[in-house]
Residue, then its C-alpha position, 0 to 999 in steps of 0.5 A: x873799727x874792728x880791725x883796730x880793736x885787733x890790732x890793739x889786742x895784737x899788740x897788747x899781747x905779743x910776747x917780746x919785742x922783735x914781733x913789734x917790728x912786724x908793724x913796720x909794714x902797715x906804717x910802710x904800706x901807709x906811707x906808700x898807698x896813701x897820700x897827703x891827709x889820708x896818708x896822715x891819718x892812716x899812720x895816726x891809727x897805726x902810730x896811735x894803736x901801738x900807744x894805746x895797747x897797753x892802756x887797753x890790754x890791762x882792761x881787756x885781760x881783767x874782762x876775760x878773768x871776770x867772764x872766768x869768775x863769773x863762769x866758776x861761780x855760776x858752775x859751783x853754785x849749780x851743778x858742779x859737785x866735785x865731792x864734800x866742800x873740803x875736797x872741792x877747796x883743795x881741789x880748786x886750790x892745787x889747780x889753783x896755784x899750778x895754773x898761776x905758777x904756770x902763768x909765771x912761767x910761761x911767757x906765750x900770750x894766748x897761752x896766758x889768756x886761756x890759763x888766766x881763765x882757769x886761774x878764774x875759774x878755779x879761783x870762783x869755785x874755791x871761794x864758793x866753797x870756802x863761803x859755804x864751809x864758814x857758813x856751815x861750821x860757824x857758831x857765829x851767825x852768817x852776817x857776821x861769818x861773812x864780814x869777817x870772811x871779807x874783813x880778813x880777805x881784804x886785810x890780807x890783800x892789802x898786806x901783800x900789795x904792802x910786803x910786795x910794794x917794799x920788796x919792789x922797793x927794797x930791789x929797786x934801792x939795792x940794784x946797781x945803776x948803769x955807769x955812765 
């Protein structure tokens, strides 16, 4: 089973194509080695672990994201002290967005993986300060700081998923079809 949780992850994060052609050779071994019903079940695994490493990979990335956010959120609320609130925000910020602009850019999986797990980070020490900057200087009390603080997050992301969901659209309607 581990050898296939591997394999999944494998094959969930190679970064193009051509290296998929690599599983040509579990498939010919299996279809060489084995015979009648464990030949069938051998190539079940491989055939079914190629089609399952997407649905897998999404999960999996989000869980290393997460153990990144939970660390940051543990470090900031501990020991970390990177100066006053304000200079932690900005800091984690501009670290931040270079982390996900070097995200898009980049196109080599593990890579990806480590610098999610900044973005992580980053993101959670960030958000530990900007909490403790609206509790601080908020004539308002904290409950109420704190809904809104979330109230306008949320609102925000919904926002962008919108602006985004039409801009895909709006791509999608203008790109040309292929001629048939």
């Amino acid at each position: 089973m581990l050898a296939i949780a591997v394999n999944l992850l494998g094959t969930g994060l190679v970064p193009s194509y051509p290296v998929l052609l690599v599983v040509g050779l579990p498939l010919a071994i299996a279809g060489v080695h084995f015979a009648g019903q464990a030949q069938k079940r051998a190539m079940g695994w491989i055939i079914g672990s190629l089609s399952i490493a997407p649905i897998l990979g999404a999960p999996i990335l989000t869980t290393i994201g997460g153990i990144g956010y939970a660390a940051g959120s543990v470090a900031a609320g501990g020991r970390l002290h990177l100066g006053s609130p304000r200079t932690t925000v900005a800091i984690t910020c501009a670290i931040g967005a270079q982390t996900v602009a070097l995200i898009l850019l980049l196109a080599t999986p593990w890579v990806v993986v480590v610098l999610l797990v900044v973005a992580s980070v980053a993101s959670a020490v960030a958000g530990i300060g900007i909490a403790t900057l609206l509790a601080a200087e908020s004539p308002a009390g904290a409950g109420t700081t704190m809904v809104l603080n979330g109230s306008l997050l949320k609102l925000g992301a919904a926002t962008g998923t919108a602006l985004g969901g039409g801009l895909i659209a709006a791509a999608l309607a203008w790109w040309p079809t292929p001629r048939k």
